[in-house]
N, C-alpha and C positions, 0 to 999 in steps of 0.2 A: 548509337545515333541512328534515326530515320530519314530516310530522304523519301518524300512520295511524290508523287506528280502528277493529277490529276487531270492536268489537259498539257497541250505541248504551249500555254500561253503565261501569266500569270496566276500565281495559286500560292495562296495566304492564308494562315492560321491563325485567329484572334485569341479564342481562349481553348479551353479545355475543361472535359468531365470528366472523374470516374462513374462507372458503375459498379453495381455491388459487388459482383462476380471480380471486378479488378479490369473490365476492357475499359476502354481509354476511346471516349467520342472528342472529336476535334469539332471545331465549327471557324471558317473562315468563308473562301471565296475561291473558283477555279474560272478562269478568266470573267464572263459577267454575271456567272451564275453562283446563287446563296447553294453552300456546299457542309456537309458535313460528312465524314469519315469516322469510322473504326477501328481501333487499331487493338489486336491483342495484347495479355499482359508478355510478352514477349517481345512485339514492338511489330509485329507483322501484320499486314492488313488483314482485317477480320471479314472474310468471305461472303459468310452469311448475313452482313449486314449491305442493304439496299442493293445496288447493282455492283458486286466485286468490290465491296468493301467501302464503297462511294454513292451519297446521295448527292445529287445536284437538283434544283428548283428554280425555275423562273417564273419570280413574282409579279414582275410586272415585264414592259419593252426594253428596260434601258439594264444600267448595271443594276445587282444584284448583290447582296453581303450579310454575311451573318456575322456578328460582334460580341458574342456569348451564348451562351446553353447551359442548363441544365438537366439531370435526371431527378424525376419525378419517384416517390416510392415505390409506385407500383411499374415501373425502368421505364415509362414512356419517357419521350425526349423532347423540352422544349428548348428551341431557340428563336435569338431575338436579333433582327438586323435593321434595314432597308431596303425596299424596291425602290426602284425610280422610275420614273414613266417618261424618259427622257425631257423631262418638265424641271421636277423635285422630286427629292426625297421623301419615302412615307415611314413611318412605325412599322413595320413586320414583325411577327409572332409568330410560328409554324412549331407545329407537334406531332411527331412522330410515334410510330410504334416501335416496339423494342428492335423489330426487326427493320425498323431503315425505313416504313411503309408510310405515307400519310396518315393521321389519324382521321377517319373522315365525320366523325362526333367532334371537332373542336375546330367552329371557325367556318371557312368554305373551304371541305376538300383539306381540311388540314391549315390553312392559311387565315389569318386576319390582318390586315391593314388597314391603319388611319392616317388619314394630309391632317395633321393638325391645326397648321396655320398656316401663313400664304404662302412660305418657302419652305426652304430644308429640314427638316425630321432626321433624327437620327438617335434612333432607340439603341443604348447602349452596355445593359443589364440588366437583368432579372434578376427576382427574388421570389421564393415560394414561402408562401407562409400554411402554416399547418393544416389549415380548414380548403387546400387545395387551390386556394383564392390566388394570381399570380401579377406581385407591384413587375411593372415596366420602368425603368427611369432612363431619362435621355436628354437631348437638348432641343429646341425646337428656336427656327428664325423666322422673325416676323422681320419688316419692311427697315426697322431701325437698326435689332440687336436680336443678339439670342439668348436665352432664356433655358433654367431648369422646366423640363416638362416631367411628371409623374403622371403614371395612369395604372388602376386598378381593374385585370379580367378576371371576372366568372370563369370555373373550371372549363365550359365551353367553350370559351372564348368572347363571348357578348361582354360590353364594357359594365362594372361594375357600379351601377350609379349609386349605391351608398358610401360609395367613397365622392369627400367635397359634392354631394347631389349629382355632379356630371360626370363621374369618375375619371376624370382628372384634374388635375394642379398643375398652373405653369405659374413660376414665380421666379422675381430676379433679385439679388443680393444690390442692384446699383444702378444705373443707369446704362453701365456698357454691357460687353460681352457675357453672359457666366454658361457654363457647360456643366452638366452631370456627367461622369461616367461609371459612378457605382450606387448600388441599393445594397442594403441589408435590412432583415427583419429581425429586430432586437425579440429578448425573451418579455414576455407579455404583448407584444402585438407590437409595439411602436415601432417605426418605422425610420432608418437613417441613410441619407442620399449625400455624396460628397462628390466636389468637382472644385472648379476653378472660377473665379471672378475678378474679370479685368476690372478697377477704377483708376480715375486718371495717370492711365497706362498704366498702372502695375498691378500686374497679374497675381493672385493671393491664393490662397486651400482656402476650400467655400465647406461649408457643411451645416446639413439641417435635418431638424428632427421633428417628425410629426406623430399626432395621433392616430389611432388605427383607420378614423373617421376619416380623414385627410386633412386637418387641420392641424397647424403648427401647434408643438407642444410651449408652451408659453415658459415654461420651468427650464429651459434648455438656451443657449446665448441668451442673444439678444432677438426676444419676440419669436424663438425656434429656430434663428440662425446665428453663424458663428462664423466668420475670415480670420485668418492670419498668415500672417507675413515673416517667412522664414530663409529668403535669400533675396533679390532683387527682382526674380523672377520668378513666380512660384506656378509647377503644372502639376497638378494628383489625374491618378488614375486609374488607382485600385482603393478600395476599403474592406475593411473586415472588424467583424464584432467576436471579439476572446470572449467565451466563456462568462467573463464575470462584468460583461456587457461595457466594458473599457475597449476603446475605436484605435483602432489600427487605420494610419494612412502612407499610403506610401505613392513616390512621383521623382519627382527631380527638380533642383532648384539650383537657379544661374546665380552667381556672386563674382563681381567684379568678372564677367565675360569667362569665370570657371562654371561647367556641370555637375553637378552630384548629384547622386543617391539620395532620396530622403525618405526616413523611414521616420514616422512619428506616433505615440501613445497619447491618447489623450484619456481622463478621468469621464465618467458616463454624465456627470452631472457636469455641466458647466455653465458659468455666470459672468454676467459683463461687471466689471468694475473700473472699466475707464471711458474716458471722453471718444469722442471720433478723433481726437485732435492723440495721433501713434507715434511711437517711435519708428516704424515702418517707413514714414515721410522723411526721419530724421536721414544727413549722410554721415556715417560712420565709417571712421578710417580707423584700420590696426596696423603698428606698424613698433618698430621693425617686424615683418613676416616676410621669412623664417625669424626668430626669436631664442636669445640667450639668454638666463637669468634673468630677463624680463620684457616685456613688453606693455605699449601703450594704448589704450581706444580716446580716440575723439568724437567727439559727439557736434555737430553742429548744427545750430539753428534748433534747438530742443529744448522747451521749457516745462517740465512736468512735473517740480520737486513731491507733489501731492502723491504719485506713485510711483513707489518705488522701483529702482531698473535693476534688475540682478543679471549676473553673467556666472555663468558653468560652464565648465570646461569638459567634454567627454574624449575617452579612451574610442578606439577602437570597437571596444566590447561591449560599448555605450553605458560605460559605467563615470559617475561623477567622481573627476582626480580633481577638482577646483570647483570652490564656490565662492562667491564674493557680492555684498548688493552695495551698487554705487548712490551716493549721495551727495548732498551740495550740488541739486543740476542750476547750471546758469544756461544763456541761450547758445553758449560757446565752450564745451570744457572737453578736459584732457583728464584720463583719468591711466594711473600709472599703477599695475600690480606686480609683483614678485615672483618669478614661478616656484615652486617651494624645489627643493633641494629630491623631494621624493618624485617629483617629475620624472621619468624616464625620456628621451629623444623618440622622435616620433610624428605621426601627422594627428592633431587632434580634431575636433567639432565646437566650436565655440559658440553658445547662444546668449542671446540677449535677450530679457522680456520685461514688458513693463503692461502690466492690468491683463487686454485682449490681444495685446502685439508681441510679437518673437521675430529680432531679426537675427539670422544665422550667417557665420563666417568660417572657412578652413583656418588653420592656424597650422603653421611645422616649426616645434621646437626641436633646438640642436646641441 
C-alpha cells in the first residue's frame, strides 16, 4: 500500500499508467491544481520525475483536475482533465516529457484548452491511435442538457479538422442527460465511446461507434448507437476493447434500491431488432427472493409476444447454470421456473432480455 500526499489539502487519483520500464504515473488532483506523480516499480515516489516526484499545473484561476493519462510510445505523457476559469469548465490536454517537463512542441507551453459550449466541459479519456493522432471523449452542457462530446488533436496539439470537418462531435442518445467517460480505438481505426443516458429518468449504458472520419458507423446499433438497460439504474465508467475487438463495460447498476458490480461483454457487431417500446419500461418482480426449488418473475404491463424474452441465470464465475426463453407475453403475466436439482445454494445474477433491452436482478437460492 502507498499513501502520498501531495499538499496538506485534498489530493485525488483518477487513473493510472504504466510505462514500459514498469514506473507507474498517476494523474489526479492536489488541492486545485491538475497533478500528476511517479511512482517506482516498488511503490516509492520516483525522484527524477518533475519536482520530487510531483508535477502540479495551473491551467487556468479556478480548480484544476486531471481524469486520465496516457504514455505515448516514444514515454511522453499525456493527460486529459479541466481547467476552470472560475466561470466553467474547459477541455484540458497537457503533455509532458518523460522527465515530468512540459513539452513545449504540443499546444501552449505544453497545454491546450477548449470552452466548447456555454457551460461545463469535462474531458474524461483519451485514446491514442497509431498515426500519433489523439480522440478526447467527454461530456459537454449546454443551457438544457449534457451531451457526448468527441474531439480529434494533431500530434501537436491543434484540433484535427478532418475529423467531422470541425474536429469535433457532440451528439446525444435522447433528449436528457447523456455523459461519456471512455474512448477506445478499435483495431482498423473505428472508434468506440461509452457512457450513460438518462431518458424519462432512467438512466441506461450508452455506447457508440464511429468511423475514423468522425461519423457514426451506420453497421453498428441503431444508426452507430446502442442503450441498454441492465438494473433500474444503470452508471458505466470504464470501457475496453479485448483483443478480438468484443467491448468490455463495466459500472454499477442499482436494482430495487441494491448496488452492484456490473461487468458486461458485448459482441463487436451489434443490431437493433426491437421497437423503442423495451422491457426496461416493464416492472418486474421476482419473488420468493431468497428462493427454494423455485421461484417466480412477474412481468407487468408488457406486451411484446413478437420478441422473444429469455432469462439466464449466472454463477459467480459468470458462467450460465440456467437458461430459459419465456413465452405466451400477455400485458400482465407470471412466469414460474424450477431450479434444477444441480443448482448449488448461493447469490446468483439473473438477466432478462428481449431484442435491445437486458433488465438485470440479484437472485439468492438456498
Amino acid at each position: 500500500k502507498v499513501v502520498a500526499t501531495p499538499s496538506l489539502f485534498t489530493d485525488v487519483i483518477y487513473e493510472i499508467a504504466l510505462q514500459p520500464d514498469g514506473k507507474i504515473i498517476a494523474a489526479g488532483y492536489s488541492n486545485t491544481l491538475f497533478t500528476l506523480m511517479r511512482f517506482s516499480t516498488s511503490g516509492n515516489i520516483d525522484s527524477s520525475f518533475g519536482n520530487s516526484g510531483i508535477v502540479k499545473t495551473q491551467i487556468d484561476s479556478g480548480y484544476n483536475k486531471a481524469f486520465c493519462v496516457v504514455v505515448q510510445p516514444d514515454g511522453k505523457i499525456i493527460a486529459g482533465g479541466i481547467g476552470n476559469n472560475n466561470h466553467d469548465n474547459e477541455f484540458a490536454l497537457l503533455r509532458f516529457l518523460e522527465n515530468g517537463l512540459p513539452d513545449s512542441s504540443f499546444g501552449s507551453f505544453g497545454i491546450v484548452t477548449n470552452d466548447i459550449d456555454t457551460a461545463d466541459d469535462f474531458l474524461n479519456d483519451i485514446a491514442l491511435q497509431p498515426d500519433g493522432k489523439i480522440i478526447a471523449a467527454g461530456t459537454t452542457r449546454n443551457s438544457m442538457n449534457t451531451d457526448f462530446v468527441i474531439r480529434r488533436y494533431c500530434a501537436d496539439g491543434s484540433t484535427d479538422s478532418s475529423f467531422n470537418y470541425t474536429g469535433e462531435l457532440i451528439f446525444s442518445f435522447g433528449n436528457d442527460d447523456d455523459e461519456c467517460y471512455s474512448v477506445s480505438v478499435l483495431t482498423g481505426g473505428k472508434i468506440m465511446v461509452a457512457g450513460s443516458s438518462i431518458n424519462s429518468n432512467i438512466r441506461r449504458f450508452a455506447i457508440a461507434r464511429l468511423n475514423s472520419t468522425g461519423s457514426f458507423d451506420l453497421n453498428f446499433g441503431a444508426s452507430g448507437k446502442f442503450t441498454f438497460l441492465v438494473g433500474d439504474l444503470d452508471y458505466s465508467y470504464c470501457s475496453l476493447m479485448q483483443p478480438d475487438n468484443k467491448i468490455l463495460i463495466s459500472g454499477f447498476a442499482i436494482t430495487n434500491g441494491a448496488t452492484d458490480f456490473t461487468l458486461l461483454r458485448l459482441n463487436t457487431e451489434l443490431t437493433m431488432n426491437a421497437t423503442s417500446e423495451s422491457i426496461s419500461a416493464a416492472q418486474i418482480i421476482v419473488f420468493p427472493n431468497p428462493a427454494s426449488g423455485a421461484f417466480s418473475i412477474y412481468i407487468k404491463e408488457f406486451n411484446r409476444a413478437k420478441y422473444p424474452v429469455q432469462l439466464k441465470l449466472y454463477d459467480l464465475s459468470a458462467r450460465i447454470i440456467y437458461s430459459s426463453v419465456l413465452t405466451e407475453l400477455n400485458t400482465t403475466s407470471t412466469f414460474h421456473f424450477e431450479i434444477p436439482d444441480a443448482v448449488a445454494p448461493g447469490y446468483y445474477s439473473a438477466f432478462i432480455s428481449s431484442g435491445d433491452a437486458i433488465k438485470y436482478f440479484p437472485i439468492v437460492i438456498y
